[in-house]
C-alpha positions as CSV (number, residue, x, y, z in Angstrom):
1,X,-6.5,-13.8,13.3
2,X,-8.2,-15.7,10.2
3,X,-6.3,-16.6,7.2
4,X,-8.4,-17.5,3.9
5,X,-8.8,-16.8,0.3
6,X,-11.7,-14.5,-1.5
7,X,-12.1,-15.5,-5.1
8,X,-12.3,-12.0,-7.7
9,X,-13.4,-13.1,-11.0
10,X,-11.2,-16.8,-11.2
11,X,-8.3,-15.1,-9.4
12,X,-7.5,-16.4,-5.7
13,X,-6.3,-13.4,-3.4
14,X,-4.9,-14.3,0.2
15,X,-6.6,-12.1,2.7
16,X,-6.1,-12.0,6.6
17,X,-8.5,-10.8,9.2
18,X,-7.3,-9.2,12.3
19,X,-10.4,-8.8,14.9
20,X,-13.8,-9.8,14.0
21,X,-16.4,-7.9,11.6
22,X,-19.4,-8.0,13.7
23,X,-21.5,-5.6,11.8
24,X,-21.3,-4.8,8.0
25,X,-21.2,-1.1,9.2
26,X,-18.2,-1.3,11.2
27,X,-15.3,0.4,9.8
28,X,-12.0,-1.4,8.9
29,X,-8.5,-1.0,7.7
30,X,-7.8,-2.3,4.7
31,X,-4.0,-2.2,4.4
32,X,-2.5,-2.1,0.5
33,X,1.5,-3.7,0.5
34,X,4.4,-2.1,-1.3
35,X,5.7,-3.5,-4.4
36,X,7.3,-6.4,-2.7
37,X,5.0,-6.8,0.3
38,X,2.3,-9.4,1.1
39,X,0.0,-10.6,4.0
40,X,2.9,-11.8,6.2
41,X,5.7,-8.6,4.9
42,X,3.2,-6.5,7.5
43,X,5.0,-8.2,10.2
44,X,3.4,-7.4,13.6
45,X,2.2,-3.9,12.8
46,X,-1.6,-4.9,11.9
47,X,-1.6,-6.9,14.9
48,X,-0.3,-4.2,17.2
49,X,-2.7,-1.7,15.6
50,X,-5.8,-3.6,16.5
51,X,-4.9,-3.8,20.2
52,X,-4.7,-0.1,20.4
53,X,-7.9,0.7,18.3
54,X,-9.6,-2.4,18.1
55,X,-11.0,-1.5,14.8
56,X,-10.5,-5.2,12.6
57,X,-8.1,-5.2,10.1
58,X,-8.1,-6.6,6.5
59,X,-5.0,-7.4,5.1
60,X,-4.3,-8.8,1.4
61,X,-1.9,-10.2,-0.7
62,X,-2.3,-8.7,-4.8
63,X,-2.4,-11.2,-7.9
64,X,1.2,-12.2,-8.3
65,X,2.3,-11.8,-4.3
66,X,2.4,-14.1,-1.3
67,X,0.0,-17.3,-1.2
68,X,-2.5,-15.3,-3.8
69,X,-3.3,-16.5,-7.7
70,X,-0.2,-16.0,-10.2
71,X,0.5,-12.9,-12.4
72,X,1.4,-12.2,-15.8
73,X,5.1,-11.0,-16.1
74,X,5.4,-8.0,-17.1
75,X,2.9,-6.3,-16.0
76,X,0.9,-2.9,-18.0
77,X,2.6,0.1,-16.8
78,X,-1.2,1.3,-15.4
79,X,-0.8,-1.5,-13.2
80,X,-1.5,0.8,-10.1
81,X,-4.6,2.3,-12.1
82,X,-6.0,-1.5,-12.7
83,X,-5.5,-2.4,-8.9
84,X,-7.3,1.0,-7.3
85,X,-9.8,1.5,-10.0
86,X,-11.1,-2.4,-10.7
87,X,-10.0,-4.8,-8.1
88,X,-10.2,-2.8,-4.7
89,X,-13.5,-1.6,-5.8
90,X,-14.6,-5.4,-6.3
91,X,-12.3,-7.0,-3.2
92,X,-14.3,-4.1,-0.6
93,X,-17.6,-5.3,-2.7
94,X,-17.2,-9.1,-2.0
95,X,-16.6,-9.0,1.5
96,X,-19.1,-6.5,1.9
97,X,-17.0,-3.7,3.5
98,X,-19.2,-0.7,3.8
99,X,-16.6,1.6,5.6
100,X,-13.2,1.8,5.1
101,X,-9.5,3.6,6.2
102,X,-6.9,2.8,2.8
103,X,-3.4,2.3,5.1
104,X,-1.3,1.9,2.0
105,X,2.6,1.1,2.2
106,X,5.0,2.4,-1.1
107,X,2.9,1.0,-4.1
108,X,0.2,0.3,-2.0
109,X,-0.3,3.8,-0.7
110,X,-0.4,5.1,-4.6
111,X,-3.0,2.9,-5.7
112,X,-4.8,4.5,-2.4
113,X,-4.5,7.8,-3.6
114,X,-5.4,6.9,-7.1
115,X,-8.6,4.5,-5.7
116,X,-9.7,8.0,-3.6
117,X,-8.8,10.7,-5.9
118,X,-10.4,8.8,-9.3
119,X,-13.9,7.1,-7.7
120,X,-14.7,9.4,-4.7
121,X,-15.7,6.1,-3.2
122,X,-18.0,7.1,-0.4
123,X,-16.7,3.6,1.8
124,X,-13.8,5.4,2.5
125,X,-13.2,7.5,5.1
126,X,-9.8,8.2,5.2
127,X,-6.2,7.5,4.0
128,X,-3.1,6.7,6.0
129,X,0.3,6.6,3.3
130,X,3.0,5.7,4.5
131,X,6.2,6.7,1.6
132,X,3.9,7.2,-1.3
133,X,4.8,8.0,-5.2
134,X,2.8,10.2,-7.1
135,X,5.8,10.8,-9.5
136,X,9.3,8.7,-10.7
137,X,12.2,10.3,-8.9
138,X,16.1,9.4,-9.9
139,X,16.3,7.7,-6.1
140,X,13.8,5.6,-7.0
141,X,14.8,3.8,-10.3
142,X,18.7,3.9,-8.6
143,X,17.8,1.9,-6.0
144,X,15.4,-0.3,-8.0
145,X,18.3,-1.0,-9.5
146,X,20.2,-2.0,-6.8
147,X,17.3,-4.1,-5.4
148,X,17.8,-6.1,-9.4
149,X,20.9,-6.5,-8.7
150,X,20.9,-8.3,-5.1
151,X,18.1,-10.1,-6.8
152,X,20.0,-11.5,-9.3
153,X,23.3,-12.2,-7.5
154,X,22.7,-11.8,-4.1
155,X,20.3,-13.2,-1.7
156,X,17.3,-11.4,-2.0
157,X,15.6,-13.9,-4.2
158,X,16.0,-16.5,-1.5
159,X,14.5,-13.9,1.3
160,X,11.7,-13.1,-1.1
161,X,11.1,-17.0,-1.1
162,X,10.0,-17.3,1.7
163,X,6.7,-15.1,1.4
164,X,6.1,-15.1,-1.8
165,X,6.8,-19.1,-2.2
166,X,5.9,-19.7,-6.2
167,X,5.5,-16.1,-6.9
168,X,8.4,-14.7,-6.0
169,X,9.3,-14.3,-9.5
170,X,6.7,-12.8,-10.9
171,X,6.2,-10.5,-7.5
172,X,9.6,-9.0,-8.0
173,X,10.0,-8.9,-12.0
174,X,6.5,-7.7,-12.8
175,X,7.3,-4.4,-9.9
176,X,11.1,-4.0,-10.9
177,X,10.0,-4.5,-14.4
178,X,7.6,-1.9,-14.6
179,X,9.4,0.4,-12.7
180,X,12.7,0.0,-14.9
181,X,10.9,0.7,-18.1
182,X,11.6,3.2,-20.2
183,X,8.4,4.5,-20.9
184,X,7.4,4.4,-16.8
185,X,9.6,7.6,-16.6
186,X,6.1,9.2,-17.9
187,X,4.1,8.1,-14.7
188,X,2.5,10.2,-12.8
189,X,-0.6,10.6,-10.6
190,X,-0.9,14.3,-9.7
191,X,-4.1,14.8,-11.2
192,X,-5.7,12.3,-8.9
193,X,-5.2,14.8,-5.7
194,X,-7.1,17.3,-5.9
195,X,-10.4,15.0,-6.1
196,X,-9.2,13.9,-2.4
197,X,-11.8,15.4,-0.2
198,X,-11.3,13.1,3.0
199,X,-8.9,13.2,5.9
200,X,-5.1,11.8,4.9
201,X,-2.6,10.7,6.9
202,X,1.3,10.5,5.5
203,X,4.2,9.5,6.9
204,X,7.2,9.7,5.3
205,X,11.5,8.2,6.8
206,X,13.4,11.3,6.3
207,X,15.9,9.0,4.9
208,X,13.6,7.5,2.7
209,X,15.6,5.1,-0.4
210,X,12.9,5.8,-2.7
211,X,11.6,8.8,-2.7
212,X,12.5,12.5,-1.8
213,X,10.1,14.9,0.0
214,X,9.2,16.2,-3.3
215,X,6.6,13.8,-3.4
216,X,5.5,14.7,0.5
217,X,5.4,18.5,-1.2
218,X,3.5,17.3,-4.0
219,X,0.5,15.9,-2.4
220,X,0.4,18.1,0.7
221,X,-0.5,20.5,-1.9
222,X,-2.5,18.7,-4.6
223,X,-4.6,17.6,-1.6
224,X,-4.6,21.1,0.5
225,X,-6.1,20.9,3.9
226,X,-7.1,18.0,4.6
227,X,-3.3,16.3,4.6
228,X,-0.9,16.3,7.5
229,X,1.9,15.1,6.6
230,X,4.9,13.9,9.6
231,X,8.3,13.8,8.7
232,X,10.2,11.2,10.9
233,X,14.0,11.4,10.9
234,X,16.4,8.7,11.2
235,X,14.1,6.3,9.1
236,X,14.0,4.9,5.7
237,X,11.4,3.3,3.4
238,X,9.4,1.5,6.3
239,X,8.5,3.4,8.9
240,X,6.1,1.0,10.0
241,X,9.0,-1.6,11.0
242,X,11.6,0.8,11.3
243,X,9.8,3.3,13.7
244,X,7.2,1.3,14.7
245,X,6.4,2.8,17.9
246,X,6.6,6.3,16.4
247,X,4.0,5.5,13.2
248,X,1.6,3.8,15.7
249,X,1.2,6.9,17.8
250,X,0.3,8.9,14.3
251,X,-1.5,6.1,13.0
252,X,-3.7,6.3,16.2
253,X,-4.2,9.1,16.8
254,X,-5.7,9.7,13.4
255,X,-7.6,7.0,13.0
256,X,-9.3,8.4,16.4
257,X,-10.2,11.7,14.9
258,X,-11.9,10.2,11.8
259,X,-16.0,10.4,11.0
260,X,-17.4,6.8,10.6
């Protein structure tokens, strides 16, 4: 495992490498947080992952999250757009990442659709998204919400602390800010879907807080064919930590059937 930094136009990211890139044509998997995640948020799951497939893993914290370069607070509501449309596209570039699986988490697995949909980038090979938004959902700002309010009187602040250190201000205000706006209401990403040609993977808690399988319904058919989508019951917004065991078997078995 190999913690560093890459530097994207005076910006530092934090990025982590699971296994060893030996060849420039090796694929990885480049996993995208959620709106609160980092590097270290993952947990053991990219670790786990690579001693099933052992296909190296780059993980990466966004501007604003973990040990990575500060953020402006608040953030443009195309925020999403800005991360899958300018700075993937430059982060794959820099390290030279010529082949590529998009494992996105919440936030992370939207700006995968939107990066796949919106460049038809022929690096990637396929998407895994595990509890993605294409669309705002009551659920969603309701337990947003929530999440302000533990932040602001409860302990979540102090929880956040510890991974996002210095940022954890500007990690939580610039995602709860956006997502609380008034004018967010309007965001959507449908039209992204249908120019999704590859193989896509989503995995979705039954008992997701954050999102309803309306979106599940929504890209299964914006993408068509080439999305399976797996339901797991008795899991929430993770399923990665919840049902670890259960994602891993999907993840794998996926990932297998792709064309590098």
């Amino acid at each position: 495992m190999k913690k560093d930094f890459v530097n994207l136009k005076g910006n530092k990211l934090e990025i982590r490498w699971i296994g060893e890139l030996v060849k420039k044509s090796e694929p990885v998997i480049v996993f995208l947080h959620e709106g609160l995640g980092c590097v270290d948020l993952w947990r053991d799951f990219p670790a786990t992952l690579y001693k099933t497939l052992k296909i190296p893993s780059l993980l990466y914290s966004r501007q604003g999250y973990g040990r990575s370069s500060p953020s402006e607070v608040p953030k443009s509501l195309d925020f999403m757009h800005k991360e899958a449309l300018e700075i993937l596209p430059r982060l794959l570039d820099t390290l030279e990442i010529e082949r590529a699986v998009l494992f996105g988490h919440s936030d992370g697995a939207s700006i995968s659709l939107i990066n796949c949909g919106g460049l038809q980038d022929k690096r990637i090979k396929g998407l895994v998204l595990l509890a993605p938004h294409v669309f705002v959902e009551d659920i969603s700002i309701s337990s947003i919400q929530k999440a302000k309010l533990e932040f602001e009187k409860g302990k979540l602040r102090e929880k956040l602390m510890k991974y996002h250190f210095s940022n954890v201000d500007c990690a939580f205000w610039g995602w709860a800010g956006a997502w609380l706006d008034e004018d967010f209401l309007k965001w959507n990403i449908e039209e992204y879907l249908a120019g999704i040609n590859i193989p896509v993977l989503l995995i979705q808690g039954e008992d997701d807080q954050y999102g309803t399988l309306a979106q599940v319904t929504a890209i299964q058919n914006g993408i068509g064919i080439n999305c399976t989508s797996e339901i797991i019951s008795g899991c929430g917004h993770s399923p990665h930590l919840e049902k670890p065991e259960e994602t891993l078997n999907l993840v794998k078995e996926f990932i297998k059937g792709l064309k590098f």
